[in-house]
C-alpha positions as CSV (number, residue, x, y, z in Angstrom):
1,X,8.4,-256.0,-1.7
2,X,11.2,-255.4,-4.4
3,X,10.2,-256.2,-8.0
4,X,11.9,-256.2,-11.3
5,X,10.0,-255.8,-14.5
6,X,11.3,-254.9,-18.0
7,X,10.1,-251.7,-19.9
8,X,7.2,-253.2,-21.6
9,X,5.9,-254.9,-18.3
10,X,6.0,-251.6,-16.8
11,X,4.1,-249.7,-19.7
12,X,1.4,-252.2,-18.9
13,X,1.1,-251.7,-15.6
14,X,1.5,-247.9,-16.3
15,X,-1.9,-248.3,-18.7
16,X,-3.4,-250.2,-15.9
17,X,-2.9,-247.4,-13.1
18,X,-4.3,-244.6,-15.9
19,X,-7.8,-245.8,-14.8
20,X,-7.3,-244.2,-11.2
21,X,-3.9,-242.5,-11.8
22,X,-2.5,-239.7,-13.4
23,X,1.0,-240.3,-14.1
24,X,3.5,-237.1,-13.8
25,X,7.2,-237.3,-14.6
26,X,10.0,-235.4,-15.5
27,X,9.8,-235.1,-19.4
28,X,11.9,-234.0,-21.9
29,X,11.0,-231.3,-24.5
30,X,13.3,-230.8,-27.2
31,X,14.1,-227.6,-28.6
32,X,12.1,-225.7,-25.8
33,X,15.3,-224.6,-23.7
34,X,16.1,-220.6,-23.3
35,X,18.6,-220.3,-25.3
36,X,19.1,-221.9,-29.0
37,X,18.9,-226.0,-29.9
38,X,18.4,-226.7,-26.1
39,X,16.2,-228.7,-24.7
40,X,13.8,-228.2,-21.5
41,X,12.9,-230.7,-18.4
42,X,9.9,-229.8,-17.0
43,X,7.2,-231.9,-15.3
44,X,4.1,-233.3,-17.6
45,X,1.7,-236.2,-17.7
46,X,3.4,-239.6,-19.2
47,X,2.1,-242.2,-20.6
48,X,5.2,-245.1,-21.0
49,X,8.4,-245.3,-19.2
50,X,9.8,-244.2,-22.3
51,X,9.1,-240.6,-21.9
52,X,10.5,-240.1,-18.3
53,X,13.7,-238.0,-18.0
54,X,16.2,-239.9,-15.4
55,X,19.4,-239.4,-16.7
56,X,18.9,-235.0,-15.7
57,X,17.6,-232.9,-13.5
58,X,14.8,-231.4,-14.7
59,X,14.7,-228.0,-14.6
60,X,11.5,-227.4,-13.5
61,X,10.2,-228.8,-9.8
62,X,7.5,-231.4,-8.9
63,X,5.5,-228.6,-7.2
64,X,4.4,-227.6,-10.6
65,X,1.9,-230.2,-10.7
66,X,0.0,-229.1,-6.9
67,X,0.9,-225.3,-7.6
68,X,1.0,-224.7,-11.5
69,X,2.4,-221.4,-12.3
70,X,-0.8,-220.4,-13.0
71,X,-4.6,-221.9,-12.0
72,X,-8.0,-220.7,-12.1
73,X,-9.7,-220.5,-8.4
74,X,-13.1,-219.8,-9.6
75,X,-15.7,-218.3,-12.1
76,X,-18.0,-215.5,-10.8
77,X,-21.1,-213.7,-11.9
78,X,-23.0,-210.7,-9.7
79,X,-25.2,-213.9,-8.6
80,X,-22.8,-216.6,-7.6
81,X,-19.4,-218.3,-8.2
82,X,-18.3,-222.0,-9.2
83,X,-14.8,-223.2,-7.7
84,X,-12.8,-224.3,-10.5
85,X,-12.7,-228.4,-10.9
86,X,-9.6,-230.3,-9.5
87,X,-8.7,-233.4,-11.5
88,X,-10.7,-236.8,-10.7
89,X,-8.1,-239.1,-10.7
90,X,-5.1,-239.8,-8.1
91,X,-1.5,-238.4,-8.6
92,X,0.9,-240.6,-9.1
93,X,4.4,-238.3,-8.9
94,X,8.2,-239.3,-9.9
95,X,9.8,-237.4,-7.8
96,X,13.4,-237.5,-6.6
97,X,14.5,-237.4,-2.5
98,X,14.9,-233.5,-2.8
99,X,11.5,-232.6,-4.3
100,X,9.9,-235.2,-1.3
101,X,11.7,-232.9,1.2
102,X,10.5,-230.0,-0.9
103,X,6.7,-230.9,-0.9
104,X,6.7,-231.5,2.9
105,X,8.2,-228.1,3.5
106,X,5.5,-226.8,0.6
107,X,2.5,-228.4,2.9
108,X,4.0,-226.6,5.6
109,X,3.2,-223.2,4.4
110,X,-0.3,-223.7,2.2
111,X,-1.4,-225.8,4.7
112,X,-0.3,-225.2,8.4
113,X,1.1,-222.1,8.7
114,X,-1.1,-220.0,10.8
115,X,-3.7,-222.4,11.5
116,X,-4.6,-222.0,7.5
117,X,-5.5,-224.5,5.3
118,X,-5.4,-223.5,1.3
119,X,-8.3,-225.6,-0.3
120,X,-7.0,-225.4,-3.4
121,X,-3.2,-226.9,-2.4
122,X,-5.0,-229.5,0.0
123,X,-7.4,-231.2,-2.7
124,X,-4.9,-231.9,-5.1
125,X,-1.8,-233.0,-2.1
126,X,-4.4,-235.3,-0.6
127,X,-4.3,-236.7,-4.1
128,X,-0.8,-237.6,-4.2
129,X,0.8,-241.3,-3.9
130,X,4.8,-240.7,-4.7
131,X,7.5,-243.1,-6.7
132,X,11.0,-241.7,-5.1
133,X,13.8,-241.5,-8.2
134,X,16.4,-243.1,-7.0
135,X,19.8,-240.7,-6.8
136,X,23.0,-241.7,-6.4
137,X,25.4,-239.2,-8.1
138,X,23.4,-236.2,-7.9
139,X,25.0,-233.2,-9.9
140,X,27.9,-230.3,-9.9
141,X,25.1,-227.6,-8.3
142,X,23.4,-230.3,-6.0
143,X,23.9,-230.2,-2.5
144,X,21.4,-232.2,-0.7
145,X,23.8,-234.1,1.3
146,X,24.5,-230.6,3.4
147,X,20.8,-229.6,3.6
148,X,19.7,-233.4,4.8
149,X,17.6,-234.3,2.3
150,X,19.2,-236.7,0.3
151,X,17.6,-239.5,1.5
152,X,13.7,-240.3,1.9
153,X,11.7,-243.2,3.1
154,X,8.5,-241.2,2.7
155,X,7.4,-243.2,-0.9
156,X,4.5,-245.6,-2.0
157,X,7.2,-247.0,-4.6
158,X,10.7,-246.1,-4.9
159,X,12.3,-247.3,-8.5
160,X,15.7,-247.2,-10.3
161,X,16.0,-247.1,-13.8
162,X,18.1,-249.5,-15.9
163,X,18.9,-250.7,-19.3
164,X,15.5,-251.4,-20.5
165,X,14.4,-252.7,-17.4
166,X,12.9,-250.9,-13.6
167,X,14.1,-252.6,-10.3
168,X,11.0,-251.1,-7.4
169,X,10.4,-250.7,-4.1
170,X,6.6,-251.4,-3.8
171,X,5.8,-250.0,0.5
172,X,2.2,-249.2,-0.8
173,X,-0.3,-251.9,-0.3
174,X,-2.4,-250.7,-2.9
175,X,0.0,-251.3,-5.8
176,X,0.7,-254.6,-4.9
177,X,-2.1,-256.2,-7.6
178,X,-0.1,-254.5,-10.6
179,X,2.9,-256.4,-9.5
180,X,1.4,-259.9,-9.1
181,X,3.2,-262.5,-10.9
182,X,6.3,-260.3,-11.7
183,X,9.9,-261.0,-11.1
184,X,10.8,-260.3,-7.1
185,X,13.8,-259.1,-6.5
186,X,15.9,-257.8,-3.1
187,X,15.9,-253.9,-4.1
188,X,16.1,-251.1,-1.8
189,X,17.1,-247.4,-3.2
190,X,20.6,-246.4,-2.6
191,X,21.3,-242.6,-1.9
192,X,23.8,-240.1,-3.0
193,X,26.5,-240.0,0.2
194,X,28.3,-237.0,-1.1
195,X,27.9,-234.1,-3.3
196,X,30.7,-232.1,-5.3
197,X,29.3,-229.4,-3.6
198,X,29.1,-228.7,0.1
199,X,27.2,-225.9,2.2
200,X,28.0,-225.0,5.8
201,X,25.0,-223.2,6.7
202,X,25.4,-220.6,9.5
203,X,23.9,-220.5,12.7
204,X,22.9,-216.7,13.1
205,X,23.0,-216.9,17.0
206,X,21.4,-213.3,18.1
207,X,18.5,-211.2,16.7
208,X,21.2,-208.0,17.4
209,X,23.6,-210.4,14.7
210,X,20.8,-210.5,12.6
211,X,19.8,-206.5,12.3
212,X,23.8,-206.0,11.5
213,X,24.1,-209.2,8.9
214,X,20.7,-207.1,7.1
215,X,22.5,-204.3,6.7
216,X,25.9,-205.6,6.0
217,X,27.4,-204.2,2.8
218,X,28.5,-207.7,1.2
219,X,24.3,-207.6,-0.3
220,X,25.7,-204.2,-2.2
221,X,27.0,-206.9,-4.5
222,X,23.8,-208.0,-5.8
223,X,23.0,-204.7,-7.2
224,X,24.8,-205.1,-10.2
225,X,24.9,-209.2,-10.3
226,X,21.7,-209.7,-9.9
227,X,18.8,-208.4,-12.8
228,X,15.4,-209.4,-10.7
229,X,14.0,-211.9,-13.1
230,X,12.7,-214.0,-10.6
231,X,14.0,-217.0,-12.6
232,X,15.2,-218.6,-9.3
233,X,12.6,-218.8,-7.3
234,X,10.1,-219.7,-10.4
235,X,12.5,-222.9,-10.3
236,X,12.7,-223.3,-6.7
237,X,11.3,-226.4,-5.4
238,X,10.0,-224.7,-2.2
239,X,9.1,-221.1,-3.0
240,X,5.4,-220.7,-2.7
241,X,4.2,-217.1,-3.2
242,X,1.7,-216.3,-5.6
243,X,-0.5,-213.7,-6.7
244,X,-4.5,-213.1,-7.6
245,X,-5.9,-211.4,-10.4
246,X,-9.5,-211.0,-11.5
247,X,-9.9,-212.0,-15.1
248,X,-13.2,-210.2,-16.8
249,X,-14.9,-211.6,-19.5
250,X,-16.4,-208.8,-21.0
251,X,-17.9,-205.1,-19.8
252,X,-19.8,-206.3,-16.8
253,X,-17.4,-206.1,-14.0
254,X,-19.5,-208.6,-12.3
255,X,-18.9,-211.7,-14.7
256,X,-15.5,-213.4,-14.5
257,X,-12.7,-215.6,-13.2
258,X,-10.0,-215.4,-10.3
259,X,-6.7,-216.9,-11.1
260,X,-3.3,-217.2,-9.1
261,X,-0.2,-216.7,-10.9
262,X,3.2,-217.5,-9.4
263,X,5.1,-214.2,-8.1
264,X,8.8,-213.8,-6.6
265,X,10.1,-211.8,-4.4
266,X,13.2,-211.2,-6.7
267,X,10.9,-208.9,-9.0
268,X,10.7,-205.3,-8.4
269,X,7.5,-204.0,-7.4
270,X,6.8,-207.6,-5.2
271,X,6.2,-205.8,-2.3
272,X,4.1,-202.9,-3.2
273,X,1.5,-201.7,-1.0
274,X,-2.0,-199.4,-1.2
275,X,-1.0,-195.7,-1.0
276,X,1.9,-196.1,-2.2
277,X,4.4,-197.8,0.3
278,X,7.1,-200.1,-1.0
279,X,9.9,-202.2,0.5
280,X,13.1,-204.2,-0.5
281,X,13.6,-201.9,-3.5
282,X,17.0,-202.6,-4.1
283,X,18.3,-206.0,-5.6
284,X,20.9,-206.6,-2.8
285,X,17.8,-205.9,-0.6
286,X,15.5,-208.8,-2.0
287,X,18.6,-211.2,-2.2
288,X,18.7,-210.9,1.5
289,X,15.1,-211.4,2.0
290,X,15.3,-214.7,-0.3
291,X,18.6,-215.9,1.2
292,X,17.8,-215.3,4.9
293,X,14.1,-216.6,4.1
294,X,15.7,-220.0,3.1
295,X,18.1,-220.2,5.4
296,X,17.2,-218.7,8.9
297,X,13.5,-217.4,8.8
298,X,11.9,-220.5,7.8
299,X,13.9,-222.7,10.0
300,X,13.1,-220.2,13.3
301,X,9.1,-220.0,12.2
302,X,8.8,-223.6,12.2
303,X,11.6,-225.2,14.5
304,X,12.9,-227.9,12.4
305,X,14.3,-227.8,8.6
306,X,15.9,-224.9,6.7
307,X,14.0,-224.6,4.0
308,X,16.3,-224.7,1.4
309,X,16.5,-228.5,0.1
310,X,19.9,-228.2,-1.8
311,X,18.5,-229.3,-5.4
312,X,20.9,-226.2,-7.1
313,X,18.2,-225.6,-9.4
314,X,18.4,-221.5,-8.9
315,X,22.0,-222.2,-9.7
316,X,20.9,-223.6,-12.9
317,X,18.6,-221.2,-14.0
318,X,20.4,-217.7,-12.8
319,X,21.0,-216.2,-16.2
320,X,24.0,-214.4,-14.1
321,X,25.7,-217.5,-12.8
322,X,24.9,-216.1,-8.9
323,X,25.3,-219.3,-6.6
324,X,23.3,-219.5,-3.9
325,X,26.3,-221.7,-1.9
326,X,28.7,-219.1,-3.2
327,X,26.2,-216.8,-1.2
328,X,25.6,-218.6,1.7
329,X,29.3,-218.5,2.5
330,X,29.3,-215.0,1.8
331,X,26.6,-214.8,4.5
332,X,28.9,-217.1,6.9
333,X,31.8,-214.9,6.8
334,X,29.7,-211.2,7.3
335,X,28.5,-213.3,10.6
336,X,31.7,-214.3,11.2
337,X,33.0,-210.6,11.2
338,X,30.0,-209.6,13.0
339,X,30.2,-211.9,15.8
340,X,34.5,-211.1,16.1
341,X,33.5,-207.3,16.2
342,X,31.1,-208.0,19.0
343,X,33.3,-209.9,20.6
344,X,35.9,-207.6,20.3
């Protein structure tokens, strides 16, 4: 049922779903960019419609709210130990058709992969009851359109945002009682068609194609582009690794907390091992890990998606301006060159 209701009807029915609901948005925080007078779009609780950031892309990914970039497990002493307390309430999520895509591919990995199910991830995704963004336009380092995930019917509400007012899509029976009495409308999201950017992801048809694309020179490059900040992958929407650390509270190694802290793979030292052993210990090497990772590995593991969703915001946030489309086509034409040698 479509429904149109003006900002202050919605900040009502926003008070009313705070009694089972935590609301999370896209919020703006001014003067909290990187660099000087910028500001910063990052995901946060909201209270009124107000505070919701539609008009950008938020810089930060939904998957902040189920995966913070950094949470407490549990508490420990030599006796016992206390998991760590999820929130009560529901989570009620503004997210746009990309970050949807994102979160499936996200439940894929805490919660499937190898027969595995992460406790932690689980009680707060079981939680979730989404409101898809509606997207249109998109931006100049989207490109959802290539990557299939501009569009999503997977929503409890889907909403566009106008001039003081909030046309919705209500799918979920259980918000129909906030929306009695309200103006009905005919509304149904409309998608972004095309993007300003395109990717052609290649197929990479032979594991003997494969061994030559990992050692193909054209990930030399990232030697010097690239600094290993890890900035990427903290704002990719479908990165999931992490580390543990035990926290002590005092001399007695017995009392204390575990946490897990969002890692990348694009930081030196990410694949360290006891006794000394480490791997990809070049940048050009863990560029190729992350690139192939999003766009073969995943998609051959699981049969289905690449795991890349197209939402650019790595683009966005490389402090050395390294696309990952510019890189992807890169990667097309070493395969290319590959396969014609073969071939030869």
């Amino acid at each position: 049922m479509g429904y149109k209701v003006s900002f202050e009807e919605a900040n009502k029915i926003f008070a009313a779903l705070q009694d089972e609901y935590e609301i999370w948005a896209p919020k703006r925080f001014v003067g909290k960019g990187r660099y000087s007078d910028t500001d910063m779009i990052k995901y946060d609780k909201i209270n009124t419609v107000e505070e919701i950031e539609y008009m950008d892309k938020s810089d930060f990914p939904a998957k902040e709210v189920l995966s913070p970039i950094t949470e407490s497990l549990f508490y420990f002493t030599e006796d016992e130990y206390i998991e760590s307390k999820a929130t009560g309430k529901k989570l009620l999520i503004f997210m746009r058709p990309c970050d949807i895509h994102a979160q499936h591919h996200q439940e894929k990995i805490y919660l499937s992969n190898g027969g595995f199910e992460d406790m932690y991830y689980k009680r707060m995704n079981e939680k979730v009851k989404i409101v898809m963004m509606e997207c249109t336009t998109g931006w100049d380092t989207c490109f959802c359109v290539s990557m299939g995930t501009n569009k999503s019917e997977d929503y409890s509400m889907a909403v566009r945002f106008g001039e003081g007012e909030l046309s919705l899509d209500v799918k979920d029976d259980a918000f129909a009682p906030y929306f009695e009495g309200k103006n009905e409308t005919g509304f149904k999201p409309e998608y972004v068609e095309k993007n300003q950017l395109t990717v052609d992801v290649p197929e990479i048809p032979n594991k003997e194609v494969l061994t030559k694309l990992k050692n193909h020179p054209m990930w030399n490059e990232y030697n010097k582009r690239c600094i290993s900040c890890g900035a990427c992958t903290v704002a990719c929407s479908t990165c999931t690794c992490f580390t543990t650390t035990d926290i002590i509270y005092n001399e007695n190694a017995n009392v204390g907390e575990r946490k897990r802290t969002t890692a990348s793979c694009q930081v030196k030292g990410f694949s360290d091992m006891a006794g000394g052993m480490s791997f990809r210990n070049t940048a050009g090497d863990r560029m190729r890990f992350k690139v192939l990772h999003k766009f073969h590995d995943y998609k051959e593991r699981f049969q289905d998606y690449h795991m890349c969703v197209g939402c650019g915001r790595c683009i966005d946030r490389c402090p050395e301006y390294i696309s990952i489309a510019a890189t992807v086509k890169k990667m097309a034409n070493a395969i290319d060159e590959i396969v014609a040698e073969e071939n030869k």
